[in-house]
KELOVEX-43831 format. One record per residue (C-alpha): x, y, z. Coordinates in steps of 0.001 Angstrom, whole numbers, plus 500000, padded with zeros to 6 digits. Layout:
N
XYZ;...
END
This chain:
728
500000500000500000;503027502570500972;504801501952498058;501792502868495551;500598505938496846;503457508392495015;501923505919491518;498326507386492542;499208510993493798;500610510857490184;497829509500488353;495497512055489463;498014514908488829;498047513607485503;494073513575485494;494227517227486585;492670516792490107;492113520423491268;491615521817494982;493331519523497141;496694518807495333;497192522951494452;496809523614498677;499332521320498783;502198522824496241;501619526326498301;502325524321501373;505226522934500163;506613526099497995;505855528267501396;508286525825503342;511205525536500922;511292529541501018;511311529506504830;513440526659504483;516027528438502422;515800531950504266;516526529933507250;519655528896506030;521035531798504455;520927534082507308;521682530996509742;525049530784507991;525675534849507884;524872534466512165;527637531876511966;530125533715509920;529319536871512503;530000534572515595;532912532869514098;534711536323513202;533521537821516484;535649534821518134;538470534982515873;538482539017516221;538317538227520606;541702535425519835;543684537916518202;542910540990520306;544090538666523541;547018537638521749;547940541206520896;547549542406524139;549504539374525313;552623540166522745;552451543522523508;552641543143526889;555764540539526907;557264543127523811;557174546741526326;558292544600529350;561296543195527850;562215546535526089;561926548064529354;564809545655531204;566613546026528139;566611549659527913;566632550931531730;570120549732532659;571266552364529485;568887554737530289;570326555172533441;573672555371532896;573676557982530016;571625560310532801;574520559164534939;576981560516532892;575093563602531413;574443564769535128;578370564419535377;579209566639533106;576036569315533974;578188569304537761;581200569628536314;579927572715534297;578004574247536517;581357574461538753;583418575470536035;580835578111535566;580821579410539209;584800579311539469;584950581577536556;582582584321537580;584416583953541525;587439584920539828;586388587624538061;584958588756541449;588026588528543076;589769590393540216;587625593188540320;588621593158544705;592226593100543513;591877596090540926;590163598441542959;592367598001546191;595319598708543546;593578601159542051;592519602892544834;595461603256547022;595156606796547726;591424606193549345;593031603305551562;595620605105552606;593619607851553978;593471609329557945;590906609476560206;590898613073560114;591180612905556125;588100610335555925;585700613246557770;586199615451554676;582739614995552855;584513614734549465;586696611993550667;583696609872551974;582072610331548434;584685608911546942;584920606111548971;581314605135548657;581303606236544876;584167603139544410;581713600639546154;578788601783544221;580967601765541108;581710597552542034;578055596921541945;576700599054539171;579330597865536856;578479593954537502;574705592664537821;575760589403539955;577962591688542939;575057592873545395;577221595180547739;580677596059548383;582388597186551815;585658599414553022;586244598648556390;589002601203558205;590318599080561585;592037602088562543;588635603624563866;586316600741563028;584464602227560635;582634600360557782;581970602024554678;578386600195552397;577244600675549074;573951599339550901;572488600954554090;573025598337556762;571270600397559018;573759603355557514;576410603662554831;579201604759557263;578551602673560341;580587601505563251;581860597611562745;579429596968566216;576514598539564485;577573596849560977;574827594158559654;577688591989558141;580351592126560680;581062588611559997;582527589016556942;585564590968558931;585767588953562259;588359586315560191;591946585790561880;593369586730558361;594756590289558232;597709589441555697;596285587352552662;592820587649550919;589670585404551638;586522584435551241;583647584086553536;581174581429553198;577621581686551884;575312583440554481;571993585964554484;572291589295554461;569854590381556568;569238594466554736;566608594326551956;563629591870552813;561568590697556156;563845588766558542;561037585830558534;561272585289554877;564404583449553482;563437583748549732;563694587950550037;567015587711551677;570130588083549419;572479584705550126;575659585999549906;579346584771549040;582133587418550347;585899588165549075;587626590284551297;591229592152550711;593107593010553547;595541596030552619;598771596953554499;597919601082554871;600092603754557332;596973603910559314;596228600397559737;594678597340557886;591934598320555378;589579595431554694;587997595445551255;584886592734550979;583177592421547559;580007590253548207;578412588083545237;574778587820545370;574146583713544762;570498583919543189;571430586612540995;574535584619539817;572276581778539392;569331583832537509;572147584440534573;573953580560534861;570385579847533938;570223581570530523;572991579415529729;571886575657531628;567996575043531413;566842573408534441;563608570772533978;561319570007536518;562814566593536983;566825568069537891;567567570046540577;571033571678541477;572807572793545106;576093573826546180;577435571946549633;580513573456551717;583310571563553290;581450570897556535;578397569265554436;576486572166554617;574093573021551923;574843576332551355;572907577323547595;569320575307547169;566350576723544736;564176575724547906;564946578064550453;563627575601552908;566678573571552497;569617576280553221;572399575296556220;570793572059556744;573150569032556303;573103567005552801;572862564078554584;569265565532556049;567935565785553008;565044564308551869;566399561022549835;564907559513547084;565297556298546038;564834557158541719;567197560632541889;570789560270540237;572964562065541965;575925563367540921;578971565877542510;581866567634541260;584471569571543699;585796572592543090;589736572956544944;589502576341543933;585983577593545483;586133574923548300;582480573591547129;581109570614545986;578273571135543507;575714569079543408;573594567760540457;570170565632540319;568215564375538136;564702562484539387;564360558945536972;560704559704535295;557842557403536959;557888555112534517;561669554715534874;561206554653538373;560804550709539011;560075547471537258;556913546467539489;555474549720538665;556439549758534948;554708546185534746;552054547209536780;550812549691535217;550901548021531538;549558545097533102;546332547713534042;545773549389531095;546305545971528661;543519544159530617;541321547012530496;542103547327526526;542048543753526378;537850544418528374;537109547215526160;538056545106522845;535883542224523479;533043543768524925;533199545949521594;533803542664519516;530540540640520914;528120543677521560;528814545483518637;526296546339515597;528874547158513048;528844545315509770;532668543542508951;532888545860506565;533142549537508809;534696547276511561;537771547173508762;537208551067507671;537535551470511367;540638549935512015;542404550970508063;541410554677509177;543124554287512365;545964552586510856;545954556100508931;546074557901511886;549036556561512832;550798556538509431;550480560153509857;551629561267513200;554080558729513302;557129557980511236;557524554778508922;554719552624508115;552715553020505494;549198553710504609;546101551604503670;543480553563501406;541566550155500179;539007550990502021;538535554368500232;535677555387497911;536654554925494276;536052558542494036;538451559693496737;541063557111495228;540461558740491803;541348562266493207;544985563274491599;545956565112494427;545072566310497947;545211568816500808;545439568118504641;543531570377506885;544291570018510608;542262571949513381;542908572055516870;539914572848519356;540337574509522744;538577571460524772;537863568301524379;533780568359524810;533901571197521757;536446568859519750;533510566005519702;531020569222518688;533592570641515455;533852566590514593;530227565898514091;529668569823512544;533227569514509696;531412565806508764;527955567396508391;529301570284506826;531532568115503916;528880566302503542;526794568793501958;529722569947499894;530636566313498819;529665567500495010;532923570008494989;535773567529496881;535808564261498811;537045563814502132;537740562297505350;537693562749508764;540358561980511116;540403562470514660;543943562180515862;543676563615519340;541578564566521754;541747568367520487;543275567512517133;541516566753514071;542529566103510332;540914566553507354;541528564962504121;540455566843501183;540478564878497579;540617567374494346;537617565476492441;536502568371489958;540842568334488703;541241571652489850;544631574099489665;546458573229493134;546201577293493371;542240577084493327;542067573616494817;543955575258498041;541886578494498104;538842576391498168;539533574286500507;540665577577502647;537712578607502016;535509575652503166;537807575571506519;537022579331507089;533540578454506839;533766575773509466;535087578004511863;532917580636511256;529813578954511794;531006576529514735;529437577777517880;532799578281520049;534422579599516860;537095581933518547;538043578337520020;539292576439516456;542715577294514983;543126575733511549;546432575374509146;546263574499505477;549144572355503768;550715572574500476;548526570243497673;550224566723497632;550292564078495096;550002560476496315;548491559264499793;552599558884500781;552871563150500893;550279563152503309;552454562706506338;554482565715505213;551044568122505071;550444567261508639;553966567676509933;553589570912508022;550272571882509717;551785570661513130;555241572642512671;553005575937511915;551240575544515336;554305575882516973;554088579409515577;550547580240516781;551611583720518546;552922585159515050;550178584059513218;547054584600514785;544634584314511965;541916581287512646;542895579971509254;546809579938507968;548558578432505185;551591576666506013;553819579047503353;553617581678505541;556241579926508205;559379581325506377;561975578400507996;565390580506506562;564206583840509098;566865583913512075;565641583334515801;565165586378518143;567985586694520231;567142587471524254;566415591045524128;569105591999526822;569032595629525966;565220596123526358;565507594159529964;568119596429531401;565902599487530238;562972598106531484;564213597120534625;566152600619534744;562697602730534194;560341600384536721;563142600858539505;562745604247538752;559368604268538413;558651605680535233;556231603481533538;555786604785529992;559626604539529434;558905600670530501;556197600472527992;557599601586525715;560731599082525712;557744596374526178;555919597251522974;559349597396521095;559929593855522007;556363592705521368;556774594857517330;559814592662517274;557857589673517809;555178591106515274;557702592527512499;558169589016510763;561733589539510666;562241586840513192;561269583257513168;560373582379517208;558177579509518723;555354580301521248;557389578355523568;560693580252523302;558201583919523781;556893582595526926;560278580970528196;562027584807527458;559537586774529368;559633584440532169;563350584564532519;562590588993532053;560510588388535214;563024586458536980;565290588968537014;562940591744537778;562081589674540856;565393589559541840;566204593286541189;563562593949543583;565608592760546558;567988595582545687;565847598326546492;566479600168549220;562900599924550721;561667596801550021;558348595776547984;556179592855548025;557261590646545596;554421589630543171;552930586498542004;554872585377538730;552555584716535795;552527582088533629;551968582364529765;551486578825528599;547149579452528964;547610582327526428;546281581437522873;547971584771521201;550208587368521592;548080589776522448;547173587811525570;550458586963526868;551111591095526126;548503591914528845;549734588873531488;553184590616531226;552443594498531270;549790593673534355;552925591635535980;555255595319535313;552237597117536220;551614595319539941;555217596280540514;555186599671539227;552188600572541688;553776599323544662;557455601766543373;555399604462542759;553339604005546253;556533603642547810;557869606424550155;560747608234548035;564372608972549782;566700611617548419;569048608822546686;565993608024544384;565734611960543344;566184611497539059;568659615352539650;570939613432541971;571103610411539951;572129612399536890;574411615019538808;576214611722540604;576814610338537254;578343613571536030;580399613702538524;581849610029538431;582458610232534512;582905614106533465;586787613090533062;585912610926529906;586261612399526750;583065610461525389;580884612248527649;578046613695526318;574161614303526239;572931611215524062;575270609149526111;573987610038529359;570476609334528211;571143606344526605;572885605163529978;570107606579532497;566849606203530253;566366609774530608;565531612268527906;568789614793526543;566321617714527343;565722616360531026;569313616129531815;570288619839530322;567242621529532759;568775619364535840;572187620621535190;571031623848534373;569115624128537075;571975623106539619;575051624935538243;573485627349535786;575406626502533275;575134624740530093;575805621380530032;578903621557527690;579979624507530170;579131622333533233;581584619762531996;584337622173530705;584320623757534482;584099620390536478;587105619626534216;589224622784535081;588927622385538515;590107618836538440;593122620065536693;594010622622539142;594530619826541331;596320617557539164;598316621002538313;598744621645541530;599729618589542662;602851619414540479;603706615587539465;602061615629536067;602551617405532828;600462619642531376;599869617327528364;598874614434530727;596614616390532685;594888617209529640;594575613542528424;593437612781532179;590320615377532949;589365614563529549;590554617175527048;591664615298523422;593298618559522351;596324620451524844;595847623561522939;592160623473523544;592743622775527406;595317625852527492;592630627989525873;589651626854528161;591830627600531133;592654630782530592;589067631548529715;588078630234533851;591234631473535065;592681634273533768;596112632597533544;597393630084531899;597899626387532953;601958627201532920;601054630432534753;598705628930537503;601597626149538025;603784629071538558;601882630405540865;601249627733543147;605245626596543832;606240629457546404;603087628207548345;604010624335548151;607750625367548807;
END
């Protein structure tokens, strides 16, 4: 019976039985469809799970080889690491004490010169010294040590005949008693017959006794001179952190090195940390990753000390690992959890990972590039340009990314393109020439476009965009981003939202450090005259502006902080001390004209508090300029341009002052300050007239004879003449 029921359910097909055996086909026609849907998509599920596994294995063993690959690069590399920062902080101590030793002998030169040169002032009586003249001279050659050389703070004369010690500094006085003197210690050393030197110590004159940082640290070289009245002690005394401020122009410290100076007794006598000053090196704190290393100096009787803190990652190999370990398995996490729970198709899981293999080929070096998964269009384009923004934050870099792919979208018709995000504020754009036009209106347009994007992004004044050169062939495009990188560096000069990369000009010089403008400013804000300083300020800043100099944002900011460095240290010269201000940092500044108004509000806190100040005679701008008349009217350079040049005073100024004192002209000021200096010389009797010409100033002896007689009424012969009965 089974086997003859297909012969019958034939039969009556072939008799063309109707209703029943049609339901049937649609039965079976409606399962062979489900049937074959079934398996089609059952066997795309499969190919998903088995490339969601496979994609899981190789992301483990990635992790895994990159893991093994850091740590053994790491024990290979630390052991070298370390012992080229061995070696480099050798030779920083060895420089840094070659350094000191040279300026210390220069110090002590200048000690020996002016006790030689000086002899007459040494060699002077009690009774001579109370002559007004004679103590002006005396504290004009101590002045004269300290103006002449920025790292000497204060020089001292000290008479043992009477015990009287003569300052350049008040300390309470300039002619004190050695009891009443500040710095006796200097001259309480068992060593009247050969120089020395005093150790570092604070000089308690200039700043609040509670703060070390406003008190000068000082090293002192004292001359002992052999004089008919007695021992005269000469002490020239180097300010340390002024001596350091310019060592630092030449030796950049990083925040990982630090530097100190240690006597023979251990002492820590120099130390950036105040905190840290006459305490015993072996007190300090100790670290275990700081390289330390020393060099002794026989000459200065120091040991200078250098150190350099290992980076954290350097610092240890359970830490190293540790932290690798930590962010692999979290990696390792985040890549599987992506793998099984993600939506993607295959296919923008592989644009995902070629785009950011194209990330990397661009901000990194070797390697190259895989465009496959490009659109035939953008593959087709003969040439492109690379468009890099960078976005104040974060949160509005996610904001300009979704706006630049919305907004070259709509433009797709005019140039391809693609959107790279390389950091978290950084992102590239990939322009493709697709309408083949000129690279000169390929690049405008594309200028253009990136204009636009600024302009209509909410936090526009945020975005700061550069524009490469057109390239040919996806291997250039590594060059147009290093281009559009290199021109950030730049940002101050060029503070347009949109640049081109042409305009960095790489054969310009760099901009020296403006060591003329800081002395002037400096000059003008101790004298309180704050348009001069402005004026010096804005010539720096046109400088910076004139594109005549080719100068990184970092080197501006690194310049003006050294310029307030030293203006903070200046301040501790003053004779009535300020409050040191707050220094400001530049590195939040997005242009130049922002890191102009951090540093003339920095002058301009400082200014206030010199012009609040009570004033003291010294400070009067007459007896500044009178003083310096009468140090240097013997020079036969001497004139009105000079004088401003040197005080930062205007040639009009100076000729009412010296009018106003000796009414007289100034050329008539100096011709009759110089005939009475050669009476003495002439009366003196031991010099011709020729050399007393040559010495008050005078090129021409003819023209000295005539300007005599003119004051006089007798000639230089005549007046010598006149004087010998009365010396005989």
């Amino acid at each position: 019976m089974q086997a003859g029921v297909p012969c019958a359910a034939a039969a009556a097909r072939g008799a063309g039985i109707g209703l029943p055996e049609k339901a049937g086909m649609w039965k079976g026609i409606r399962w062979r469809m489900k049937n074959s849907f079934f398996r089609k998509y059952k066997n795309e599920f499969a190919l998903y799970r088995i490339r969601k596994k496979l994609l899981t294995i190789i992301a483990v063993l990635l992790v895994v080889f990159a893991m093994l690959t850091m740590l053994l690069f790491y024990l290979s590399e630390r052991s070298s690491y370390q012992k080229n920062m061995a070696e480099s902080n050798e030779i920083m101590a060895s420089q840094m004490a070659s350094v000191y030793e040279l300026y210390m002998q220069n110090v002590k030169e200048i000690a020996h010169d002016t006790a030689f040169n000086n002899q007459e002032l040494f060699h002077l009586s009690a009774g001579e010294r109370q002559d007004p003249q004679a103590k002006t001279k005396i504290l004009d050659m101590l002045g004269s040590i300290s103006v002449m050389n920025p790292y000497v703070h204060s020089a001292y004369l000290y008479y043992e005949e009477e015990g009287m010690v003569y300052s350049s500094i008040s300390m309470p006085y300039s002619i004190t008693p050695l009891e009443n003197f500040g710095d006796k210690v200097v001259f309480e050393q068992d060593s009247a017959a050969k120089p020395y030197q005093v150790a570092p110590h604070l000089l308690h004159s200039t700043a609040a006794m509670s703060d070390l940082r406003k008190q000068p640290l000082i090293i002192s070289y004292v001359v002992p001179t052999a004089s008919r009245n007695g021992t005269v002690y000469l002490c020239v005394n180097v300010n340390t952190r002024s001596l350091y401020s310019m060592i630092l122009r030449d030796f950049e410290l990083e925040q990982n090195k630090n530097f100190y100076i240690v006597d023979k007794e251990g002492y820590v006598v120099f130390h950036r940390d105040s905190e840290y000053l006459f305490v015993k090196q072996d007190e300090l704190p100790q670290k275990d990753d700081v390289i330390r290393s020393e060099a002794y100096s026989s000459i200065l009787g120091f040991t200078f000390v250098f150190e350099s803190t290992v980076p954290p990652l350097e610092s240890g190999l359970l830490r190293f690992s540790s932290w690798i370990l930590g962010a692999l398995c979290v990696t390792m996490v985040v890549a599987i959890v992506s793998v099984i729970y993600s939506t993607l198709p295959i296919r923008k899981m592989v644009q995902v990972a070629k785009k950011s293999n194209l990330r990397d080929f661009l901000a990194k070096s070797g390697g190259s590039a895989d465009t496959t998964f490009w659109d035939r269009s953008m593959q087709e384009c003969k040439n492109h340009v690379v468009g890099v923004f960078r976005i104040a934050s974060h949160a509005d870099a996610e904001e300009f990314l979704n706006q630049s792919i919305k907004m070259s979208a709509e433009n797709e018709k005019d140039y391809q393109f693609l959107v790279i995000k390389m950091s978290g504020e950084t992102i590239a754009i990939i322009f493709g020439n697709i309408r083949h036009y000129g690279d000169i209106q390929f690049r405008q347009h594309v200028r253009t476009q990136c204009e636009k994007m600024c302009a209509t992004f909410r936090a526009g004044e945020k975005a700061y965009c550069v524009v490469s050169q057109v390239k040919t062939g996806v291997e250039q495009l590594r060059d147009g981003y290093r281009e559009c990188c290199e021109t950030f560096r730049y940002q101050y000069l060029f503070p347009q939202q949109v640049i081109v990369w042409e305009k960095i000009d790489t054969a310009l010089p760099g901009y020296p450090f403006p060591v003329r403008h800081e002395r002037h400013i400096i000059n003008n804000l101790m004298a309180g005259k704050g348009e001069a300083c402005l004026r010096h300020i804005d010539e720096i800043f046109a400088d910076f502006r004139s594109g005549d100099y080719l100068i990184k944002d970092s080197e501006i900011n690194r310049y003006l902080a050294v310029m307030q460095e030293n203006i903070s240290l200046r301040l501790e010269t003053l004779p009535i001390p300020i409050e040191r201000p707050a220094r400001h940092g530049f590195d939040a500044c997005a242009t130049l004209d922002e890191v102009y108004t951090v540093f003339v509000g920095y002058v301009h806190e400082i200014l206030v508090q010199i012009t609040n100040r009570p004033r003291e005679p010294e400070n009067n701008v007459n007896t500044v300029v009178l003083e310096y008349i009468e140090k240097n009217f013997c020079q036969n350079d001497i004139c009105l341009s000079k004088i401003a040049e040197e005080l930062s005073l205007s040639a009009n100024l100076i000729s009412r002052i010296v009018k106003e004192a000796s009414h007289r002209s100034f050329s008539e000021y100096i011709t009759y300050k110089r005939i009475q200096r050669s009476k003495e010389l002439l009366a003196d009797g031991s010099m011709s007239i020729n050399a007393v010409s040559e010495a008050v100033g005078f090129t021409y002896p003819y023209y000295f004879i005539r300007k005599f007689k003119e004051l006089e009424g007798v000639t230089p012969g005549q007046y010598i003449g006149a004087q010998t009965p009365s010396d005989g």
